[in-house]
N, C-alpha and C positions, 0 to 999 in steps of 0.2 A: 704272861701267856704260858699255858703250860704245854706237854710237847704233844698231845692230840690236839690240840687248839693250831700247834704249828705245822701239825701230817696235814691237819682238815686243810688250813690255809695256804698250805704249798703245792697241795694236789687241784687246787685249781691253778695252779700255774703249770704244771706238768702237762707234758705230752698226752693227748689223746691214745687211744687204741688204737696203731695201724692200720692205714684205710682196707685193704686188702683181709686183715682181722675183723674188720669191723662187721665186713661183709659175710666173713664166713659164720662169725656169730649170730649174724642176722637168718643163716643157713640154719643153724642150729635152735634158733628159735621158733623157726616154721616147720612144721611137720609136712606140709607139702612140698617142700625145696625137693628139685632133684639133681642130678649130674650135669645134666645144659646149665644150671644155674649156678655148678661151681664152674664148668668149664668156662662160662664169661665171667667170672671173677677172675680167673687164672689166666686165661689167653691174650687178654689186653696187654698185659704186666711181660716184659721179653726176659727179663732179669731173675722174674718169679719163676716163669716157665721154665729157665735154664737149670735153677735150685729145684726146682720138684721134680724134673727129670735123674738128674744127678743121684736123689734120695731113694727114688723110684725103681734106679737100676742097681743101689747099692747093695751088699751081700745083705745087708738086715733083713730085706723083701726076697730076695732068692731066687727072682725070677729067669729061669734060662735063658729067654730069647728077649733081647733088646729092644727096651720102648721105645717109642722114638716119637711120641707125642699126647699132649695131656688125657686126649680122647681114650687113647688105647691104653692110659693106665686107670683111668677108671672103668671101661672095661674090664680090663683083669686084676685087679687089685679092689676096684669097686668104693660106690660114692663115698660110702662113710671112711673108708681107712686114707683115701684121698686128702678128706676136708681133716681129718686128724692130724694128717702131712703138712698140709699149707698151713695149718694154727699155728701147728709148731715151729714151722718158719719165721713166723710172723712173730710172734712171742720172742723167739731168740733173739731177735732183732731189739728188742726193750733191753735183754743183758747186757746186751754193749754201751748202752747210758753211760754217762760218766756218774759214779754216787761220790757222796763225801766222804765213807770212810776211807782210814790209811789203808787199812791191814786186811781186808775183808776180799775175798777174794772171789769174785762175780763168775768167773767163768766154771767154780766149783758148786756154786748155788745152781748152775743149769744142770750138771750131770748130775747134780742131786733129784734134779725137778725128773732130767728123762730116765734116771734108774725106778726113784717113785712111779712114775709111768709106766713103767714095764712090769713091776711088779703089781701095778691094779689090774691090768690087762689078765696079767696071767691068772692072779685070785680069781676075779670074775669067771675067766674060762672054765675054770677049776670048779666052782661053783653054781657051771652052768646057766649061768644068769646071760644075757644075750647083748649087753651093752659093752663089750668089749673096746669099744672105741672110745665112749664117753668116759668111759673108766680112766682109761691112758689120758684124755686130755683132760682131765680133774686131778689126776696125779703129776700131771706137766704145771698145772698151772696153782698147786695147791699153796706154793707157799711165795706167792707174787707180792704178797705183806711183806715178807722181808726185804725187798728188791725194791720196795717204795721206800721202807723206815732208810736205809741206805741213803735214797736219793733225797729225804725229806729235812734227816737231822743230821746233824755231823760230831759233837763231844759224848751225846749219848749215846750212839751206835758204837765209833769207838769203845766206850765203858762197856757196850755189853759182848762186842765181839772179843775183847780182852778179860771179860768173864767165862766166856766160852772155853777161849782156847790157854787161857794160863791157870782160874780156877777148876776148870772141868767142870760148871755150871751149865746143864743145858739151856739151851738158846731161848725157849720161851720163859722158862724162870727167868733168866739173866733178862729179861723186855719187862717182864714186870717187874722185878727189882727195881729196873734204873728206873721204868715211864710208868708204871701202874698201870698196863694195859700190854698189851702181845699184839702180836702181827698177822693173828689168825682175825682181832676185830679191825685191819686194815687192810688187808684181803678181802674181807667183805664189804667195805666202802668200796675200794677198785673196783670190785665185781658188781654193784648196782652202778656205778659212776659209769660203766662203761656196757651195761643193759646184758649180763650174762645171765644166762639161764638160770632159773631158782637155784635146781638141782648144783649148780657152780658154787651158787652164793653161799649155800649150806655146807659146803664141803671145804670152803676156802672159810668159814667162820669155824666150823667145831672140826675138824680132821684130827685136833688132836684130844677133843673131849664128844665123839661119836654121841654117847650117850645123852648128851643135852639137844641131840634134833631130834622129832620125830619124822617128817615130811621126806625128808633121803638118807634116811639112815645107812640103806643098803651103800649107795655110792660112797657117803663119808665113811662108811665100818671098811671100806674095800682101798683106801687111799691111807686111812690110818693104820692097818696093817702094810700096806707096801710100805709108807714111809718108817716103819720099823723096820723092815725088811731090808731097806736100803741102807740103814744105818751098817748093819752086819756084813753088808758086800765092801763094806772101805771105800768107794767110789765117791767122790764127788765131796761136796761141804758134809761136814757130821754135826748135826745141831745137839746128839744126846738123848737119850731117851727120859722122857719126863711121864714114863708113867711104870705100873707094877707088872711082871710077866702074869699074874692072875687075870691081871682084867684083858693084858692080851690074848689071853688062854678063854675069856670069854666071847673076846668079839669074834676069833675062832668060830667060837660053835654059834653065834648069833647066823654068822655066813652059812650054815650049816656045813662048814668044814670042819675036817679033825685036827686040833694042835701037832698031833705028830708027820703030815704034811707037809710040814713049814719045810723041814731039810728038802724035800724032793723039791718045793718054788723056789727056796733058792738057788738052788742049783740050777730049774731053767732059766732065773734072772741073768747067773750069772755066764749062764748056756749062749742066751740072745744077746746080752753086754759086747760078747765076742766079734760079731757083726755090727755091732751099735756106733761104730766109729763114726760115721759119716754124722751120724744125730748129737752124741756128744761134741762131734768139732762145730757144733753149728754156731756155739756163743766163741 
């Protein structure tokens, strides 16, 4: 058996999508969803509601006067930055799995995932593009492949996180090495297995080869530069850059953004990180 024969066969034993995810992604599939429809996602759950209050009133969001209920933070924070809040919740909740590897360290994979989020956010804004939301949760959830290979195999994970971190191989080279295949083609098994939106499934398959999608190019070009971007802030897991600053210098101006930018985003990546405490502790 070889070891996609053993992702494919162990991912049907794996945990579903958290029902409360399931829900919000079902949000994200309908274009007619609105606010009542997250607030009954959210208000049943007293545990959920406690967590999204919490998030709601943390320095990240900035808000001066205290919420004190799901209703009035979607008012003032509003539906879509809402339903970005709950996924993330919800997601977090998968990093705490138990995986098999020794040395792999799970809770640096998440602040990797919500640094990469923050820097797609900010691209996007920066680019004027209006999906600011979806961006953050494409960059939250872009490298959910590695957080399965984890859970799925266990001598080959070890080989390739010990090529990471004693060869200085980055991470998807060191996946193909060991499996002849990466985490970016089991990211997009998750991502159908669990009914995510196209735009999801394109960005969690090429985020780090943009140029092989056409159909969302925009959102995969805007998660493959944050997740270089993230690499540079030292936060969280460092998987290594596996590609040339020329082609990063292209997807630049694909965004119609200028390379020379890049100091001013990181610096508000690492602006908004400052507040980011309450999101990074959530695995």
């Amino acid at each position: 058996m070889t070891p996609l024969d053993l992702v494919e066969r162990r991912m049907q034993e794996l945990p579903t999508l958290p029902l409360v995810a399931q829900r919000v992604v079902s949000l994200l599939n309908n274009p007619s969803s609105s606010a009542a429809d997250l607030e009954q996602v959210i208000k049943h759950d007293q545990a959920l509601t406690a967590r999204v209050l919490r998030l709601v009133n943390s320095a990240y969001y900035g808000y001066p006067r205290h919420i004190t209920t799901v209703g009035q933070g979607i008012v003032i924070l509003g539906y879509r930055t809402l339903k970005e809040l709950v996924l993330s919740i919800s997601i977090a909740d998968l990093f705490r799995m138990k995986g098999k590897a020794k040395v792999f360290d799970r809770a640096a994979l998440w602040q990797h995932a919500v640094v990469t989020a923050i820097g797609a956010k900010i691209l996007a804004r920066c680019a004027g593009l209006p999906f600011e939301e979806d961006a953050f949760i494409a960059g939250l959830l872009h490298d959910i492949g590695v957080l399965f290979l984890d859970l799925c195999l266990n001598a080959e994970f070890d080989e390739i996180i010990a090529s990471t971190t004693t060869d200085g191989i980055p991470l998807i080279r060191a996946e193909e090495k060991v499996l002849g295949f990466n985490h970016t083609l089991v990211g997009k098994m998750v991502a159908e297995k669990w009914n995510f939106p196209p735009f999801l499934v394109d960005v969690l398959r090429y985020h780090h080869r943009p140029v092989q999608t056409r159909n969302h190019w925009v959102a995969t070009a805007l998660v493959f530069l944050a997740d270089n971007l993230a690499q540079e802030t030292g936060v969280g897991f460092l998987e290594g850059y596996d590609t040339t600053p020329d082609f990063a210098t292209t997807v630049w101006t694909w965004l119609e953004l200028k390379p020379e930018q890049k100091p001013d985003v990181l610096q508000q990546i690492k602006q908004e990180l400052l507040t980011a405490g309450d999101f990074l502790a959530l695995c």
